[in-house]
N, CA, C and O atoms as a Maestro MAE file, in Angstrom:
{
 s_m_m2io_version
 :::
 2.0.0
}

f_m_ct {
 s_m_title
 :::
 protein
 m_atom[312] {
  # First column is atom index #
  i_m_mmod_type
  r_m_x_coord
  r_m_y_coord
  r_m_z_coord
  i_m_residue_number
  s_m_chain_name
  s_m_pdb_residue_name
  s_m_pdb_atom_name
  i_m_atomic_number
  :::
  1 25 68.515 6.695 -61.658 1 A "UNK " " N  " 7
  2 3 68.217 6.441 -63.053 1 A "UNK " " CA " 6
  3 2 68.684 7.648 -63.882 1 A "UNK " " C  " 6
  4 15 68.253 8.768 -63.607 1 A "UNK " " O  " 8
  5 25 69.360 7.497 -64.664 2 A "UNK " " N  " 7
  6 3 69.787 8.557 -66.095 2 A "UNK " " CA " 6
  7 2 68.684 9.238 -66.605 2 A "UNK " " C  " 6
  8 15 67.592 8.671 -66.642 2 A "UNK " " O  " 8
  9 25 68.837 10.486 -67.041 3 A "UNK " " N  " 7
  10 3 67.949 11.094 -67.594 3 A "UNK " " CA " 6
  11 2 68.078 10.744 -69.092 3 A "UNK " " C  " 6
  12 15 69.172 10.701 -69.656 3 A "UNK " " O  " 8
  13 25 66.917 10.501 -69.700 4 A "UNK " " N  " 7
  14 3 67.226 10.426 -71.050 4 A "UNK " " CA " 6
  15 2 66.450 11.102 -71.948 4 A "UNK " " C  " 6
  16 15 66.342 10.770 -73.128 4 A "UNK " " O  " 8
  17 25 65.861 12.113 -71.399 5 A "UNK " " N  " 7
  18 3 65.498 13.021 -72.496 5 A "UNK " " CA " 6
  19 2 66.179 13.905 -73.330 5 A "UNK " " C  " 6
  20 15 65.592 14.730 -74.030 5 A "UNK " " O  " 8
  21 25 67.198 13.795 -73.295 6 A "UNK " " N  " 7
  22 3 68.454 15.048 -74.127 6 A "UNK " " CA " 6
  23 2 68.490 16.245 -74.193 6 A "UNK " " C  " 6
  24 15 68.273 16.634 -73.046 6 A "UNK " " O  " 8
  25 25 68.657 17.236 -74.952 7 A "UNK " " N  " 7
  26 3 69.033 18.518 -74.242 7 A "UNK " " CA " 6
  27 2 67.651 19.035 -75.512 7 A "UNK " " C  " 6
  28 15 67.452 18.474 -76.589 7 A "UNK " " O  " 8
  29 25 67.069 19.931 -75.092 8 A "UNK " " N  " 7
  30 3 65.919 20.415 -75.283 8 A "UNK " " CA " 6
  31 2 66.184 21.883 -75.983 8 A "UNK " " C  " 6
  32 15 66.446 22.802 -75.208 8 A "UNK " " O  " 8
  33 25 66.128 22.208 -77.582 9 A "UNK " " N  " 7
  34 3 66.715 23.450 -77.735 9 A "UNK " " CA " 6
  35 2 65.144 24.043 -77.707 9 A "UNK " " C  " 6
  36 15 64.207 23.266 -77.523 9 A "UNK " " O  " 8
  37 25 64.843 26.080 -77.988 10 A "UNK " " N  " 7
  38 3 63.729 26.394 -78.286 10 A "UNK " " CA " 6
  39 2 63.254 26.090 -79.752 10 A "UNK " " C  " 6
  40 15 63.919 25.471 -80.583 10 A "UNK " " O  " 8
  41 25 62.142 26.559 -79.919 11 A "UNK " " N  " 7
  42 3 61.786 26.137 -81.561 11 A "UNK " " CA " 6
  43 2 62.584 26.848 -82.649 11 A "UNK " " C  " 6
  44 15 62.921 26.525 -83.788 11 A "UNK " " O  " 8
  45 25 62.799 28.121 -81.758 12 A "UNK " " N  " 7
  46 3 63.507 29.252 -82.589 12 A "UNK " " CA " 6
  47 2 64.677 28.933 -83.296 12 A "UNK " " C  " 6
  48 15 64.973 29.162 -84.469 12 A "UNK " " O  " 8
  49 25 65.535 28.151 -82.053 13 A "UNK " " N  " 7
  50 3 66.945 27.748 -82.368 13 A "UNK " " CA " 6
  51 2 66.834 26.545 -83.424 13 A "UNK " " C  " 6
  52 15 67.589 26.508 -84.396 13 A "UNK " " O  " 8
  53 25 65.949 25.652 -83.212 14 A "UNK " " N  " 7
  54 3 65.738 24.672 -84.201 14 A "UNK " " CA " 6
  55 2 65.375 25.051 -85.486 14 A "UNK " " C  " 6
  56 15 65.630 24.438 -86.523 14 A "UNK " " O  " 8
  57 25 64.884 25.893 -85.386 15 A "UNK " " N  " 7
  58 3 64.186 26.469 -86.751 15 A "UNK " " CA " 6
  59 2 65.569 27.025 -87.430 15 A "UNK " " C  " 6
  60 15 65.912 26.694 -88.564 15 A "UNK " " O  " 8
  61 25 66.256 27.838 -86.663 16 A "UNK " " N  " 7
  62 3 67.640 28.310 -87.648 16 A "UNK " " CA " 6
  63 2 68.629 27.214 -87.904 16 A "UNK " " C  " 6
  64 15 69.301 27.205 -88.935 16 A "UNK " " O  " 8
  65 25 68.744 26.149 -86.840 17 A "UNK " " N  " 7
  66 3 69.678 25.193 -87.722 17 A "UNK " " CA " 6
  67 2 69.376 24.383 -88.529 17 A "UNK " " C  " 6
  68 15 70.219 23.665 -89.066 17 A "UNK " " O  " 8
  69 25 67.778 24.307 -88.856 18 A "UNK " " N  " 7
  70 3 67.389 23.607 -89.910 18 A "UNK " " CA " 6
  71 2 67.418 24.772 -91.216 18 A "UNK " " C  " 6
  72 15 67.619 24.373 -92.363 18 A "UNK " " O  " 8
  73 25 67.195 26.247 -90.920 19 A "UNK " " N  " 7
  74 3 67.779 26.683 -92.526 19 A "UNK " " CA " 6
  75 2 68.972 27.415 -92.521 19 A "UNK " " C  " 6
  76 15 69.232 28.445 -93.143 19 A "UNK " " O  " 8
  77 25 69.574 26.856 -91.852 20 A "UNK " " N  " 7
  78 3 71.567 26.650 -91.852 20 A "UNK " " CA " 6
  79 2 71.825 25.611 -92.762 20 A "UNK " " C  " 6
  80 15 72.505 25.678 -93.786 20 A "UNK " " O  " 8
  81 25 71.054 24.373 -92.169 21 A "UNK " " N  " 7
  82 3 71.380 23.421 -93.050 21 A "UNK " " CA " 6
  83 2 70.852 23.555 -94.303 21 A "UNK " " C  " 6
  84 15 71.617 23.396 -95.255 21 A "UNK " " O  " 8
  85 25 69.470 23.868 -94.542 22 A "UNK " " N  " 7
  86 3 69.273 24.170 -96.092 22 A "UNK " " CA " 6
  87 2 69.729 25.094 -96.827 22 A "UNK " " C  " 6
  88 15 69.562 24.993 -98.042 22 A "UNK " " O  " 8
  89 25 70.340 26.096 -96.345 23 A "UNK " " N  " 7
  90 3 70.729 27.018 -97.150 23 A "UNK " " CA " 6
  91 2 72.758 26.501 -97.409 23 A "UNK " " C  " 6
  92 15 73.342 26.673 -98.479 23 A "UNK " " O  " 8
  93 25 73.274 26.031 -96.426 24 A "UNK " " N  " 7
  94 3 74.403 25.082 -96.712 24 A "UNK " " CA " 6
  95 2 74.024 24.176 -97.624 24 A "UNK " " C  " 6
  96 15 74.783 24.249 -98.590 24 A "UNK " " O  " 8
  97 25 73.286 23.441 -97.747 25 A "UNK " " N  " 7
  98 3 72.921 22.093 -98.740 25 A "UNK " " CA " 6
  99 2 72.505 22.545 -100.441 25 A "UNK " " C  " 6
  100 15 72.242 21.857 -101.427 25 A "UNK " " O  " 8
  101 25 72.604 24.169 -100.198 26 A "UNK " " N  " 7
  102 3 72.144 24.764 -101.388 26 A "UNK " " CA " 6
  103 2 72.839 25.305 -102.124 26 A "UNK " " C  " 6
  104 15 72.735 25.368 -103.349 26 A "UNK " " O  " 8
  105 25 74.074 26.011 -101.058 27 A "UNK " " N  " 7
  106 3 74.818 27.112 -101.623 27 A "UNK " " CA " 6
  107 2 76.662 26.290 -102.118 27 A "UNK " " C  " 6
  108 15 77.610 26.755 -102.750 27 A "UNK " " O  " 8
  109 25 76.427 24.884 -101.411 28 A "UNK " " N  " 7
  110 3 77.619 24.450 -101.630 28 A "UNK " " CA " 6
  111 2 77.909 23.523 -102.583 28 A "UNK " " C  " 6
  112 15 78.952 23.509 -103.238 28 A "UNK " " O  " 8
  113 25 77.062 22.790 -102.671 29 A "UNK " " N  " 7
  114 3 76.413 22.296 -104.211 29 A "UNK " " CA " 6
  115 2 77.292 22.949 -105.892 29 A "UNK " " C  " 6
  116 15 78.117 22.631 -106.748 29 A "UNK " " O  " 8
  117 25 76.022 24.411 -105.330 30 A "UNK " " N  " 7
  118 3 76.670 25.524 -106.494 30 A "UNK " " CA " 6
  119 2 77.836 26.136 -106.493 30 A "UNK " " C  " 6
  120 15 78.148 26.738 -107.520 30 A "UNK " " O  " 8
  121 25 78.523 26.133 -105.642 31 A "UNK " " N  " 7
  122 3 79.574 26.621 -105.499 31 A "UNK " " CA " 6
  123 2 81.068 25.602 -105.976 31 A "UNK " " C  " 6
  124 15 82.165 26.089 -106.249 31 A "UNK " " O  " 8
  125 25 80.684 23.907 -105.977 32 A "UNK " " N  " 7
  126 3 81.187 23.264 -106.370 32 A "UNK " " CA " 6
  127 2 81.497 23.340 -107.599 32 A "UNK " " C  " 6
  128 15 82.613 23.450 -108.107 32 A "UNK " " O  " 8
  129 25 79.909 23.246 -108.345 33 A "UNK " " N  " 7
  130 3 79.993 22.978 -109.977 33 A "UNK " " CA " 6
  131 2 80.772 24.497 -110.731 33 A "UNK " " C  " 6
  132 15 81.012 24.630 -111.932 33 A "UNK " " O  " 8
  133 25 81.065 25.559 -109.592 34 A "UNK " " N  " 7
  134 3 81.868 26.240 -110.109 34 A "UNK " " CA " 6
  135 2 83.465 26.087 -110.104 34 A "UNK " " C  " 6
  136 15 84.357 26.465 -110.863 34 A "UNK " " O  " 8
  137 25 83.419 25.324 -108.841 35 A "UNK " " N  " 7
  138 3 85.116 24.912 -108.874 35 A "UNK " " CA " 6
  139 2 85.654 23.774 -109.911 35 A "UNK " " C  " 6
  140 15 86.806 23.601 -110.309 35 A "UNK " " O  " 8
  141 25 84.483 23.062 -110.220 36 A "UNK " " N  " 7
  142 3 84.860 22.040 -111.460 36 A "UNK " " CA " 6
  143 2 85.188 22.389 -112.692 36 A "UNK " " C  " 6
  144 15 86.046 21.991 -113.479 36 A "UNK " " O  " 8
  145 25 84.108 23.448 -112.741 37 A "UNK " " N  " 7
  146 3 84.731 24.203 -114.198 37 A "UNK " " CA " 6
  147 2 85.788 25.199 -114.130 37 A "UNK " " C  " 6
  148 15 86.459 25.370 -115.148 37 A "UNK " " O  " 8
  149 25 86.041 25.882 -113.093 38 A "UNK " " N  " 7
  150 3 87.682 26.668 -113.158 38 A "UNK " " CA " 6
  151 2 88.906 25.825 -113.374 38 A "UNK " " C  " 6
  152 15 89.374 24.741 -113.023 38 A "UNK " " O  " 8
  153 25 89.251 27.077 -114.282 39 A "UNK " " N  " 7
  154 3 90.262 26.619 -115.022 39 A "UNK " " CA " 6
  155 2 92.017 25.538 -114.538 39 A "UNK " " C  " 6
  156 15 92.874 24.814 -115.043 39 A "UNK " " O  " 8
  157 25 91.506 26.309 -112.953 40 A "UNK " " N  " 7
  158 3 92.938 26.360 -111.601 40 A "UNK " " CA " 6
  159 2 92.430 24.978 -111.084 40 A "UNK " " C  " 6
  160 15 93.113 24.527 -110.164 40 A "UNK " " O  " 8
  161 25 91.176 24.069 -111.556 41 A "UNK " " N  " 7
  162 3 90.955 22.858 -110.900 41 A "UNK " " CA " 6
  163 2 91.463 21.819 -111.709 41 A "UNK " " C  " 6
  164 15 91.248 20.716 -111.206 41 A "UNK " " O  " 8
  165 25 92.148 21.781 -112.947 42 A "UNK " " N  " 7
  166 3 93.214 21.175 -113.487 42 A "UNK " " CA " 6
  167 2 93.762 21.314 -113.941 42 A "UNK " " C  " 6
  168 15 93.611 22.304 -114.658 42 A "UNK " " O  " 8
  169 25 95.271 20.375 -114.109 43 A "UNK " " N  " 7
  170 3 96.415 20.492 -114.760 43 A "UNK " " CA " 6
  171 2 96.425 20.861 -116.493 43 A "UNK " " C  " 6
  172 15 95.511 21.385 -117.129 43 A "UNK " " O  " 8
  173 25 97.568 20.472 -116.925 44 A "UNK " " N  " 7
  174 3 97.485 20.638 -118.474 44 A "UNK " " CA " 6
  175 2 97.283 18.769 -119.234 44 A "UNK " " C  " 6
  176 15 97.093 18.271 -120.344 44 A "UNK " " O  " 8
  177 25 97.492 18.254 -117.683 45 A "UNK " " N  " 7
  178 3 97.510 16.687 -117.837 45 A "UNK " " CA " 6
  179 2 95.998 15.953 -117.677 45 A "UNK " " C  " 6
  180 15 95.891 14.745 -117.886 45 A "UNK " " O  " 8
  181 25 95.010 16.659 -117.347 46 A "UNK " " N  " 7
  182 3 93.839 16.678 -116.791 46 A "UNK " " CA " 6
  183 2 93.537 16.450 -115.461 46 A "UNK " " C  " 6
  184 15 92.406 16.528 -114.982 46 A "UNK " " O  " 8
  185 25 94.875 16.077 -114.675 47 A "UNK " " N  " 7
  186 3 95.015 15.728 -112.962 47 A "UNK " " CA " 6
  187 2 94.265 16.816 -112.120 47 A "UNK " " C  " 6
  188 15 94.269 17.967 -112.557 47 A "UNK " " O  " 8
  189 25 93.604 16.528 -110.911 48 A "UNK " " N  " 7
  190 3 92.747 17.616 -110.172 48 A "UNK " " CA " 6
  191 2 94.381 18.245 -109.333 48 A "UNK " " C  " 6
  192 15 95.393 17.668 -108.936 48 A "UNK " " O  " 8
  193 25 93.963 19.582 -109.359 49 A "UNK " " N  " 7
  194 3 95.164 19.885 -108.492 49 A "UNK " " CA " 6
  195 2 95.140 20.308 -107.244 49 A "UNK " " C  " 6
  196 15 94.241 19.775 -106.594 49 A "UNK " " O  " 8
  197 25 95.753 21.025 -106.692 50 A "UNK " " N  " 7
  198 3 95.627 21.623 -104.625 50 A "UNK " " CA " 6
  199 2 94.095 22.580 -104.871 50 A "UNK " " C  " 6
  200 15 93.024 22.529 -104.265 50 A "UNK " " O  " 8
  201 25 94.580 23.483 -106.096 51 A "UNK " " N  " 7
  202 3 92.867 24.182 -105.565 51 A "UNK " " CA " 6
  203 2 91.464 22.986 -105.619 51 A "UNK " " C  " 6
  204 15 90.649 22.730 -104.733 51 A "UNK " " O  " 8
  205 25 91.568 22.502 -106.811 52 A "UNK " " N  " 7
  206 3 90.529 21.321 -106.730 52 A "UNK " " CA " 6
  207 2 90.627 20.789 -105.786 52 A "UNK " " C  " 6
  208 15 89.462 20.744 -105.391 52 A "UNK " " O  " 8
  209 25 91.551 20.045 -104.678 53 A "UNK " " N  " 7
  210 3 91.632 19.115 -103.512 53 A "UNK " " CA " 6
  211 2 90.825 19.992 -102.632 53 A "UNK " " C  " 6
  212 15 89.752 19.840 -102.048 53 A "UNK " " O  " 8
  213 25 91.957 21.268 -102.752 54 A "UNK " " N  " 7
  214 3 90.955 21.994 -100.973 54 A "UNK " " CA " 6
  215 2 89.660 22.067 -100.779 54 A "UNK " " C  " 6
  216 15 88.980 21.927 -99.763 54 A "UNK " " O  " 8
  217 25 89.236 22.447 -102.537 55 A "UNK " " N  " 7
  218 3 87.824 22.623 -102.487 55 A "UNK " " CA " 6
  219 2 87.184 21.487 -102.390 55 A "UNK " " C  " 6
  220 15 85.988 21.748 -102.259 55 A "UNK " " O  " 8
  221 25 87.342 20.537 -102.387 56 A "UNK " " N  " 7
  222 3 86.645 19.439 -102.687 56 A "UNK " " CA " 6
  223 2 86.495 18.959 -100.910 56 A "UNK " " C  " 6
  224 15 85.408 18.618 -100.442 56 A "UNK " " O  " 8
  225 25 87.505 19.001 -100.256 57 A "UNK " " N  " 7
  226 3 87.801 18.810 -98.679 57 A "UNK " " CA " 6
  227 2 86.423 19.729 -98.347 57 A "UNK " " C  " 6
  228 15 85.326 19.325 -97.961 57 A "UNK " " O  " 8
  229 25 86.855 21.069 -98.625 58 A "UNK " " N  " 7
  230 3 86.063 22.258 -98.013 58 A "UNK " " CA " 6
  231 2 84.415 21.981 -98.321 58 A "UNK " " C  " 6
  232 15 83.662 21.929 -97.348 58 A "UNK " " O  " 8
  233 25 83.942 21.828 -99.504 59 A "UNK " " N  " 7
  234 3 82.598 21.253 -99.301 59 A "UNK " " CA " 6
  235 2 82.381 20.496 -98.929 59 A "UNK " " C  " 6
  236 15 81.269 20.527 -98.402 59 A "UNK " " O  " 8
  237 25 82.959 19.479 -98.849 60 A "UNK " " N  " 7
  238 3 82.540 17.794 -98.427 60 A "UNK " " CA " 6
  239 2 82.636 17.750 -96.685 60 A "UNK " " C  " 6
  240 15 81.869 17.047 -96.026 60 A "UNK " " O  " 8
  241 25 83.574 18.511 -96.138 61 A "UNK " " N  " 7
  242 3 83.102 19.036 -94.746 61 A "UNK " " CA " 6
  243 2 82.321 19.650 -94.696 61 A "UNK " " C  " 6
  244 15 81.537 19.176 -93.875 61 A "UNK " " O  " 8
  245 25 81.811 20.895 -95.259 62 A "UNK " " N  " 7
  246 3 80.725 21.806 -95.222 62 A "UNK " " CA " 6
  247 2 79.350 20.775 -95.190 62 A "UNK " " C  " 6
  248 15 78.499 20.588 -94.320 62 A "UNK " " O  " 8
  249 25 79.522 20.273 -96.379 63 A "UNK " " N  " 7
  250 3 77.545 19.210 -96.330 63 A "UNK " " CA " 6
  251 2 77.714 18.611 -95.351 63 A "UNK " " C  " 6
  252 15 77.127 19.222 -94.458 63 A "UNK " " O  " 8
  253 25 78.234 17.653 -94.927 64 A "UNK " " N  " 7
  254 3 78.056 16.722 -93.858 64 A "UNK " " CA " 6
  255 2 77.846 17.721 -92.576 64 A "UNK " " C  " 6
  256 15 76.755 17.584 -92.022 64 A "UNK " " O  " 8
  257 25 78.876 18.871 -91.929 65 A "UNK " " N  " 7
  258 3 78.327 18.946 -90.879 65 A "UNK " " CA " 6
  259 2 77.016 20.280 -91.357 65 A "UNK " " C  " 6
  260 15 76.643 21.058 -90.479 65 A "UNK " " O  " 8
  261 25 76.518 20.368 -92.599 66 A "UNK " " N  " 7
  262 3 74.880 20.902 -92.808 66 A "UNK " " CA " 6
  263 2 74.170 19.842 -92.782 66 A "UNK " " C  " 6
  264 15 73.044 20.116 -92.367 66 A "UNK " " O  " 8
  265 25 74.308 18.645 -93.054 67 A "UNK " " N  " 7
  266 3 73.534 17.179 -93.043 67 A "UNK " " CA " 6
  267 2 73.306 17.050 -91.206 67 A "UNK " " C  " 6
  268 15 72.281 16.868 -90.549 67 A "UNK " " O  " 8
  269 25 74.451 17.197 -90.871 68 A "UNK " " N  " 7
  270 3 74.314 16.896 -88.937 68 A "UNK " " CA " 6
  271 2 73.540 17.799 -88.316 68 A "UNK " " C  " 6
  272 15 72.500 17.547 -87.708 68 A "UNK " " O  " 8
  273 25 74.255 19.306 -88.527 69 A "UNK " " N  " 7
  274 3 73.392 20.652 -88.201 69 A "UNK " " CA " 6
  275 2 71.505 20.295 -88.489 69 A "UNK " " C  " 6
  276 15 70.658 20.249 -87.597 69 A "UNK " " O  " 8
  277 25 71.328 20.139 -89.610 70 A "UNK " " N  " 7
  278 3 69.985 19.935 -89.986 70 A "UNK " " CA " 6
  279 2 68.985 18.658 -88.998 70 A "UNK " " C  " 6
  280 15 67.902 18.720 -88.417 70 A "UNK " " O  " 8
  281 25 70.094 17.476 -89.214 71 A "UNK " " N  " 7
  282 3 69.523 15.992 -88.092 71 A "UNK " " CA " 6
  283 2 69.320 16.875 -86.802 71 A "UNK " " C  " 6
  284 15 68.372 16.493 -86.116 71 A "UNK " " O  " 8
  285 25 69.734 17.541 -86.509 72 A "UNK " " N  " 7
  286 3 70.064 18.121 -84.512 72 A "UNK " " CA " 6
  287 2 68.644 18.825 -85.334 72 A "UNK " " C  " 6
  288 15 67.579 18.208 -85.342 72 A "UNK " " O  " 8
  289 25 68.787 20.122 -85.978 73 A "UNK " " N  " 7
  290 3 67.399 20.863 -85.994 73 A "UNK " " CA " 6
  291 2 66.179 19.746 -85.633 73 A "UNK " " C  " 6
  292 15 65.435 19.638 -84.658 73 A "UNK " " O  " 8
  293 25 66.317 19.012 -86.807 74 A "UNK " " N  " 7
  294 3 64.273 18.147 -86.911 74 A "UNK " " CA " 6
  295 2 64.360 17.599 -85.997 74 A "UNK " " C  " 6
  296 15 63.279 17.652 -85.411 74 A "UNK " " O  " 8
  297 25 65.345 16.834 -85.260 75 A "UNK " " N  " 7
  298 3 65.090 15.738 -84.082 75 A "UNK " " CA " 6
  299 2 64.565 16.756 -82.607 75 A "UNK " " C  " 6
  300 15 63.991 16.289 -81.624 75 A "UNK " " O  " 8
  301 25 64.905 18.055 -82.783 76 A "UNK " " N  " 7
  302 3 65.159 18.942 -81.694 76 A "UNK " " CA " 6
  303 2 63.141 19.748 -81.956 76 A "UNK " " C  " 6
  304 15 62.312 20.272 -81.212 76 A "UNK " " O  " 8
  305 25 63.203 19.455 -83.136 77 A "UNK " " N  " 7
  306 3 61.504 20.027 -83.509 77 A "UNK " " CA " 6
  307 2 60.488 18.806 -82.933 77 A "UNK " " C  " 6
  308 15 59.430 19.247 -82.484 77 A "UNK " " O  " 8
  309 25 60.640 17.395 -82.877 78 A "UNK " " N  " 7
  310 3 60.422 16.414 -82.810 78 A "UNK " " CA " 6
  311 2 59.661 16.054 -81.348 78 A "UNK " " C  " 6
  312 15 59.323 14.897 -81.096 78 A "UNK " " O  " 8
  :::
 }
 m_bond[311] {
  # First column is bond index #
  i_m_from
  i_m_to
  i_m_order
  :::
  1 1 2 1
  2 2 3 1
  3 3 4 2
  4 3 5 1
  5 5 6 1
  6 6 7 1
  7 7 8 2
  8 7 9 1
  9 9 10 1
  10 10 11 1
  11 11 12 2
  12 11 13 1
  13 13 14 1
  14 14 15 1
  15 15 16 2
  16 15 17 1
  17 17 18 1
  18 18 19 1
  19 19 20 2
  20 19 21 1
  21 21 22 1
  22 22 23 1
  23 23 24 2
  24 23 25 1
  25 25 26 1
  26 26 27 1
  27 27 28 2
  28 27 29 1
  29 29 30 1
  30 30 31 1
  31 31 32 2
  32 31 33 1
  33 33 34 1
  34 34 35 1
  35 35 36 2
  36 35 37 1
  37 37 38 1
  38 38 39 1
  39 39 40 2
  40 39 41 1
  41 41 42 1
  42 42 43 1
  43 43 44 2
  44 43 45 1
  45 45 46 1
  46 46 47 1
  47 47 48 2
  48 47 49 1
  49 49 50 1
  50 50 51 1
  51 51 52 2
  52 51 53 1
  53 53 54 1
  54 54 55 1
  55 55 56 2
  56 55 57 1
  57 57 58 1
  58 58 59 1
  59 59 60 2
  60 59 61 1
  61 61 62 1
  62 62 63 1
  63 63 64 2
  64 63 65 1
  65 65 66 1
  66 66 67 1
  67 67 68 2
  68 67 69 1
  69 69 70 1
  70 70 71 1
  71 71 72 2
  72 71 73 1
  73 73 74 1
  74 74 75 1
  75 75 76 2
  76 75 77 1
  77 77 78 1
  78 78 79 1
  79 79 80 2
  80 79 81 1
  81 81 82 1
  82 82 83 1
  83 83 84 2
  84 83 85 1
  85 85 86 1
  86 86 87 1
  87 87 88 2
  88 87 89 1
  89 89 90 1
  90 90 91 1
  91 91 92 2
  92 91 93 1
  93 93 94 1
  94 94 95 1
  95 95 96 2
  96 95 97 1
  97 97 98 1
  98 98 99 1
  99 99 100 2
  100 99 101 1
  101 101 102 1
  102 102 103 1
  103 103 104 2
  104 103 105 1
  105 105 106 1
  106 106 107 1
  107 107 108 2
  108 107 109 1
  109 109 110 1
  110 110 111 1
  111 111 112 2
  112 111 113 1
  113 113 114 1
  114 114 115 1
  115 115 116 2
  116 115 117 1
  117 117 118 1
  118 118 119 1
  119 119 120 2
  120 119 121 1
  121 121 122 1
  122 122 123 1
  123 123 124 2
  124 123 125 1
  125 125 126 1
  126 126 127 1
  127 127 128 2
  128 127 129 1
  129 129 130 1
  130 130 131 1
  131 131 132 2
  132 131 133 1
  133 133 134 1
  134 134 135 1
  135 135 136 2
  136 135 137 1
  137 137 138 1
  138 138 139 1
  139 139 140 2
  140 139 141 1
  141 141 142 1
  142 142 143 1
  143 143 144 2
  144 143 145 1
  145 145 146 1
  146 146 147 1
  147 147 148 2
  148 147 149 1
  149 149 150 1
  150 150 151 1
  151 151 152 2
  152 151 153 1
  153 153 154 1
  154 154 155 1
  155 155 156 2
  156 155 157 1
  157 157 158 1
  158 158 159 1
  159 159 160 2
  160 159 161 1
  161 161 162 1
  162 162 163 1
  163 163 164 2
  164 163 165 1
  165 165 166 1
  166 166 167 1
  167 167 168 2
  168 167 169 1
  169 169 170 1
  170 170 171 1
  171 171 172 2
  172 171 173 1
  173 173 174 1
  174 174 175 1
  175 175 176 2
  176 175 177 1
  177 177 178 1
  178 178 179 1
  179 179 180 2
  180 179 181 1
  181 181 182 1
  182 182 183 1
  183 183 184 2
  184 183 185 1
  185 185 186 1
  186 186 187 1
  187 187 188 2
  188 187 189 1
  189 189 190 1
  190 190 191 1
  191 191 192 2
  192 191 193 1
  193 193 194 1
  194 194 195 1
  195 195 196 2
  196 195 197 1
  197 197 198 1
  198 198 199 1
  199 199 200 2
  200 199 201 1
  201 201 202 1
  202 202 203 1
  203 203 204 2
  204 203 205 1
  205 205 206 1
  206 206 207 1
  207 207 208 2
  208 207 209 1
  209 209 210 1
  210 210 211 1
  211 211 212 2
  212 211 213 1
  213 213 214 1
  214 214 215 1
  215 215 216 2
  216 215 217 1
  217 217 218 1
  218 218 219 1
  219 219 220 2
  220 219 221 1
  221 221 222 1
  222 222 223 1
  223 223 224 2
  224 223 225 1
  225 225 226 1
  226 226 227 1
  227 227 228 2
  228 227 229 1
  229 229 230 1
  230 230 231 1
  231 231 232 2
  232 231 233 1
  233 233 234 1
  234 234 235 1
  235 235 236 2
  236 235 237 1
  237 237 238 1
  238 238 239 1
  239 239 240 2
  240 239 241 1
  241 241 242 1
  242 242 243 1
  243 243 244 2
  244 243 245 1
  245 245 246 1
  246 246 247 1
  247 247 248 2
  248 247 249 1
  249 249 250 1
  250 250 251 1
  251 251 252 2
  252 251 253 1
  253 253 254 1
  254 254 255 1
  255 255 256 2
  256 255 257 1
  257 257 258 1
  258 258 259 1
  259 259 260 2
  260 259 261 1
  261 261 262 1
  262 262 263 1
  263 263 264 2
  264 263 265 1
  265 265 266 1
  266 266 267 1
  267 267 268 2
  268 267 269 1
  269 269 270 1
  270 270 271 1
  271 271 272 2
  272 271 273 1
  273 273 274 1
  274 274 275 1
  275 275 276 2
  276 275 277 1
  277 277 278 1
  278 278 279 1
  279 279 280 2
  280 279 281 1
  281 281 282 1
  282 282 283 1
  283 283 284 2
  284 283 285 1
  285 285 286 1
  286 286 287 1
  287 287 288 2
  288 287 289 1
  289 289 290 1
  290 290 291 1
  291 291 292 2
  292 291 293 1
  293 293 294 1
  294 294 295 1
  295 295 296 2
  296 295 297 1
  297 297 298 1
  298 298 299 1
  299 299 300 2
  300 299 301 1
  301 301 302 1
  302 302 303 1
  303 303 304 2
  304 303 305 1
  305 305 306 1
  306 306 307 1
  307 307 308 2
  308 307 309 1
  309 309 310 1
  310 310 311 1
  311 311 312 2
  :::
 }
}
């Protein structure tokens, strides 16, 4: 029979990837509404340009794997 209890972290470790994830879910947020308003996040046409794209890539990977990081913390407190 399979084991199915999953991998068992300490509380300690759970405890830091749950404020990995909150402090990611906090800091990238703000860091956005600053790339929206720089000046280098659009054209003269109003089009978003490469710095707006990367950044927009770069947080939107960042939350999700702080959204996953955080699911692994509570399920791992659980």
């Amino acid at each position: 029979m399979a084991d199915t209890r999953g991998v068992e972290l300490p509380v300690v470790a759970s405890l830091v990837l749950v404020v990995a994830a909150v402090w990611n879910l906090v800091v990238w947020p703000q860091f956005w509404r600053r790339v929206t308003k720089d000046p280098r996040a659009r054209d003269d046409a109003g089009r978003p340009t490469r710095f707006y794209t990367v950044h927009a890539v770069l947080v939107g990977v960042s939350v999700v794997l702080a959204v996953l990081v955080g699911v692994v913390g509570v399920l791992a407190l659980v």
